[in-house]
C-alpha positions as CSV (number, residue, x, y, z in Angstrom):
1,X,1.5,57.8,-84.4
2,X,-1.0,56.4,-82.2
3,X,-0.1,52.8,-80.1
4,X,-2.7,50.4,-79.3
5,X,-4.2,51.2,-76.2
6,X,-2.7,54.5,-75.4
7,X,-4.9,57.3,-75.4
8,X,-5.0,59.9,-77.9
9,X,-5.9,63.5,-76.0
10,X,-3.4,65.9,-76.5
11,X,-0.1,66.4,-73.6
12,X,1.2,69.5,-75.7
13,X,-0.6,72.0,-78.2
14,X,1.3,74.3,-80.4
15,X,-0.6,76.9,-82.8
16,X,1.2,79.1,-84.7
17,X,4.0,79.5,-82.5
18,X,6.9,82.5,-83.2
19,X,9.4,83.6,-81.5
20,X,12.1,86.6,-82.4
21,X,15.4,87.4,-81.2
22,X,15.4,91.4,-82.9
23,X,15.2,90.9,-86.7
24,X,16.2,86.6,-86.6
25,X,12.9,84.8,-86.4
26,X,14.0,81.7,-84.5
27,X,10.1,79.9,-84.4
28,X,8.4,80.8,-87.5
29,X,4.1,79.9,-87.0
30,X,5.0,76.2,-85.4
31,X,1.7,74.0,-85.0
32,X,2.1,70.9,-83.8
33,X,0.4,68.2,-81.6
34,X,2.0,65.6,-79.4
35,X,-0.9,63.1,-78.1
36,X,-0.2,61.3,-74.5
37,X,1.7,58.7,-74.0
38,X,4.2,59.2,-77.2
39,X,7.8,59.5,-77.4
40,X,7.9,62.7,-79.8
41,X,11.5,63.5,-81.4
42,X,12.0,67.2,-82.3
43,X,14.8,67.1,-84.6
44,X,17.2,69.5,-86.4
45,X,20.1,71.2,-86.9
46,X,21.7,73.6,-84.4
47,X,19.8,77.1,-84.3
48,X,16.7,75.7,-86.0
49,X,14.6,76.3,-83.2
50,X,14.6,73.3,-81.2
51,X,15.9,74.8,-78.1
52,X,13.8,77.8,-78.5
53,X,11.0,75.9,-78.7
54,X,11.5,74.0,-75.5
55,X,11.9,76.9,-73.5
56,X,8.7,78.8,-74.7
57,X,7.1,75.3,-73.8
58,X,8.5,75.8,-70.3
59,X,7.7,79.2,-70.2
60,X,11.2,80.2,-69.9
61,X,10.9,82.5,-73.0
62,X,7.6,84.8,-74.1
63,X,6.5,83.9,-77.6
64,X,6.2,86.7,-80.4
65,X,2.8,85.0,-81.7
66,X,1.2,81.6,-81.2
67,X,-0.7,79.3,-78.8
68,X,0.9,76.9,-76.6
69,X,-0.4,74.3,-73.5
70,X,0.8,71.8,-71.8
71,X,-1.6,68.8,-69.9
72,X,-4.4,71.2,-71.0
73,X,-2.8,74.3,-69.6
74,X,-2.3,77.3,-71.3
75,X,1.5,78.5,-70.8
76,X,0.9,81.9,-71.5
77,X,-2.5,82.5,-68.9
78,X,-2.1,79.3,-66.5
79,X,1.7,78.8,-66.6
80,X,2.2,77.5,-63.4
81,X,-0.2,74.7,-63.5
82,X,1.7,74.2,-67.0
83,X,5.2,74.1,-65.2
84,X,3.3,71.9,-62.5
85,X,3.0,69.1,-65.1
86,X,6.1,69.7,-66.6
87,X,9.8,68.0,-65.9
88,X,12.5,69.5,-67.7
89,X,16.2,68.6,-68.4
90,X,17.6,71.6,-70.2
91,X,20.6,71.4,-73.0
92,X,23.2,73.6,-70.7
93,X,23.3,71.1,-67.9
94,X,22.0,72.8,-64.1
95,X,23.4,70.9,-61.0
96,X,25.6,72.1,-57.9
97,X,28.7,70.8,-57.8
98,X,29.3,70.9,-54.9
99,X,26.5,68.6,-53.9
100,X,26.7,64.8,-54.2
101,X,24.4,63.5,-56.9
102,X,21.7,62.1,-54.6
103,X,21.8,65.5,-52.7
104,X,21.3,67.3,-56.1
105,X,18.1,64.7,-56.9
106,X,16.7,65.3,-53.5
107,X,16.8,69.1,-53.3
108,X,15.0,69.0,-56.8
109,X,12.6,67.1,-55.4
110,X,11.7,69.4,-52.3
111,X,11.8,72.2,-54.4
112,X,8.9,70.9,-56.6
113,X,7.1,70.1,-53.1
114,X,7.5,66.1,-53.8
115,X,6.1,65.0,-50.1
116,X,8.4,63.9,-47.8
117,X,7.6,60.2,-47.0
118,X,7.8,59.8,-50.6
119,X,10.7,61.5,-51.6
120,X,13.3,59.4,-50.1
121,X,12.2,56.8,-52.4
122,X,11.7,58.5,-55.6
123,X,15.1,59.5,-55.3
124,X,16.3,56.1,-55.0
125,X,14.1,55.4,-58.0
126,X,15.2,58.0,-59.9
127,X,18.7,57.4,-59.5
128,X,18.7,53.2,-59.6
129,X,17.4,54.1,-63.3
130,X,19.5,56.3,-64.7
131,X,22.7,54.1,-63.8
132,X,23.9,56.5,-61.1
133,X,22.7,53.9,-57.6
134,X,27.4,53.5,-57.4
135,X,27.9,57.2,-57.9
136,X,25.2,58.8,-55.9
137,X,27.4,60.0,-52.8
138,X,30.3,61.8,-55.0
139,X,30.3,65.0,-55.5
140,X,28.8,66.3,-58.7
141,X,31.6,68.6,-59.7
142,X,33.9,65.4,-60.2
143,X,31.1,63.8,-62.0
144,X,31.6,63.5,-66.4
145,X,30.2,65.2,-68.5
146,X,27.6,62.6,-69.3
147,X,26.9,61.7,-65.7
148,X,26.0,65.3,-65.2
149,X,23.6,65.1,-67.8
150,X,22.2,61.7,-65.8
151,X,21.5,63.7,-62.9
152,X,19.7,66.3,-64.5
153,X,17.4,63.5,-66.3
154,X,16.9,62.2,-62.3
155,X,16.2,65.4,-61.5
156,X,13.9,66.1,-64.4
157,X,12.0,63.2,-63.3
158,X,12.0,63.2,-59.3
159,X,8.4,64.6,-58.8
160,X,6.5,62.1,-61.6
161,X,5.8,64.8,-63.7
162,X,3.1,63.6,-66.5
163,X,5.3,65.5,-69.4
164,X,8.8,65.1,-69.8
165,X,11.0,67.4,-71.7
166,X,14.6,66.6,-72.6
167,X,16.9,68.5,-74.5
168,X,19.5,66.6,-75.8
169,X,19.7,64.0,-72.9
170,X,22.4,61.8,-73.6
171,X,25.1,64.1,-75.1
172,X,28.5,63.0,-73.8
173,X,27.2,59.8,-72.1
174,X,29.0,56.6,-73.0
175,X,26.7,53.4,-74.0
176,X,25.5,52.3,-70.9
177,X,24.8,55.4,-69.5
178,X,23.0,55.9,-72.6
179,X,21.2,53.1,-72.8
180,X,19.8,53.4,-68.8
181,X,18.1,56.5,-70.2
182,X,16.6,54.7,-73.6
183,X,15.6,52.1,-71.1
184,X,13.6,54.8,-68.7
185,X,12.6,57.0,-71.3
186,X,10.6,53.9,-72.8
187,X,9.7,52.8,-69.2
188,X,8.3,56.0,-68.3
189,X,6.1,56.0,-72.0
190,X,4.3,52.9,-71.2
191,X,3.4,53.8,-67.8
192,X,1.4,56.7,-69.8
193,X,3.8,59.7,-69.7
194,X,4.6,62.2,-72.7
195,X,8.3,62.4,-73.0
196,X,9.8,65.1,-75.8
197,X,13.7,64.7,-76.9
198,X,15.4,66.9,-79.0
199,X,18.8,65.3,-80.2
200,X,20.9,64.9,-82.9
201,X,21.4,61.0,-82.9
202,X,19.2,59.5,-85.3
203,X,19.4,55.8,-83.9
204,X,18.5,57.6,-80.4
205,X,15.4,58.9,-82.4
206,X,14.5,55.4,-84.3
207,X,15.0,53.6,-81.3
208,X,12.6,55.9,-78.9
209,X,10.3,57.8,-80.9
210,X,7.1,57.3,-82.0
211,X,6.6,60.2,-83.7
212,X,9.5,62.5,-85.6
213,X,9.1,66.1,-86.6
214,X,12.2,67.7,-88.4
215,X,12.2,71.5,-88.3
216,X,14.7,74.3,-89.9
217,X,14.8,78.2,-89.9
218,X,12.1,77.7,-87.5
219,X,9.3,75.4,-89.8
220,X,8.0,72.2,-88.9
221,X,9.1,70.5,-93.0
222,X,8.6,66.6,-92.1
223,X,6.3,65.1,-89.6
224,X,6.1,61.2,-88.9
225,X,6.6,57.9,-87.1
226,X,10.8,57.3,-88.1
227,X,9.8,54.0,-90.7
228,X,7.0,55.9,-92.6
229,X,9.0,58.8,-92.6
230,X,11.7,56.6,-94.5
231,X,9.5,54.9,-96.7
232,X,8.0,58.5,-97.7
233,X,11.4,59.6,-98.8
234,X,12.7,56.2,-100.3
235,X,15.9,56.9,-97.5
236,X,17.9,54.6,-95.6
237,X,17.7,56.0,-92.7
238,X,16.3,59.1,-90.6
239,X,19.8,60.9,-91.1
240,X,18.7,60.7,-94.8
241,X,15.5,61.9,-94.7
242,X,17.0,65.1,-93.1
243,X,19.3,65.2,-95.8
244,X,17.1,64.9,-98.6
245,X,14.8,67.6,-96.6
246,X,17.7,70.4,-95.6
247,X,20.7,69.8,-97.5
248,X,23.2,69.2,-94.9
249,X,23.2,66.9,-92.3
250,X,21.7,66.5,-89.0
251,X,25.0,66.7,-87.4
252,X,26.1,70.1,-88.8
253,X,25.7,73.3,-87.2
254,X,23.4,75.9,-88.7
């Protein structure tokens, strides 16, 4: 779906993306475009390729077949200029515990060469928005489940990278935790950036996406903004559009 006034070039470009694990095809000829400046929604069930797809994005895993770039950048022959574009909060949560949460932020932040008289504050940014400004001095490893998961959004997000890529982000947060991410992730859209989520709450993917696509065994099989998507299928809600589309819901593992 295109918003008034944001542009419309393409931040990611999938062509017949497929991946295979041995004899389970786990991406099967994917082709998708997500223009700038959208809040894209990949949704589906576990093991329908969501995941998968994510990390071929990131270059993390080598495609079987297909096309992919990121900002312009091919992933397969320019994959570091890809990554360099690229901020990434992964579904198995990455932080030191034994690190305090700002320290965790920081060191993120050198490591993707952020510059040093800005860093200190982009980490205080960072952090003020994800709801963590209290916590920031504790160690991580006494940190919830869902505050981990805040740090690695801050740390996703630390060098300003033009596409973000979150997988899952606010499993196991509780409401205002969640909602300081809804609140960035929407932040971050209309200063311009490209934000992808993959979850499995539909009123995280009403309220933040402009664009849907649902995918199973590996196929993109519905692609639109949340309310046309609804009014296509005469549902409810997005949870029954997947329904209607898969025959189980979106909460159920695959």
């Amino acid at each position: 779906m295109q918003r008034e006034g944001i542009k419309t070039r393409a931040a990611i470009a999938i062509e017949g993306l497929t991946k295979d694990f041995g004899d389970v095809r786990a991406i099967d000829g994917l082709t998708l475009t997500i223009p700038e400046g959208e809040v894209f929604g990949l949704l589906g069930p576990n093991g329908s390729g969501k995941t998968t797809t994510v990390n071929c994005l990131t270059g993390l895993l080598k495609p079987t077949a297909g096309r992919m770039s990121v900002g312009g950048f091919d992933v397969q022959t320019q994959g570091d200029e890809a990554r360099s574009v690229i901020g990434v909060s992964p579904q198995e949560t990455a932080v030191y515990p034994y690190l305090t949460g700002r320290e965790n932020v920081k060191l993120f932040g050198e490591l993707q060469s952020v510059p040093k008289k800005t860093l200190d504050g982009r980490t205080d940014y960072v952090i003020e928005k994800v709801g963590l400004m209290e916590e920031e001095g504790r160690r991580v490893g006494k940190y919830s489940g869902g505050m981990k998961r805040r740090v690695s959004i801050a740390m996703a997000l630390v060098a300003d990278p033009r596409v973000v890529l979150l997988d899952e982000p606010t499993v196991g947060m509780d409401p205002q935790g969640r909602r300081a991410v809804w609140d960035f992730i929407l932040d971050l859209r209309d200063k311009g950036k490209t934000i992808v989520i993959t979850t499995h709450h539909m009123e995280e993917a009403q309220e933040l996406c402009d664009e849907v696509g649902i995918i199973d065994h590996g196929k993109l099989i519905a692609l639109g903004s949340p309310d046309d998507l609804k009014v296509k299928y005469g549902a409810k809600d997005l949870e029954d559009v997947f329904l209607q589309l898969t025959g189980r819901t979106i909460r159920e593992g695959a």
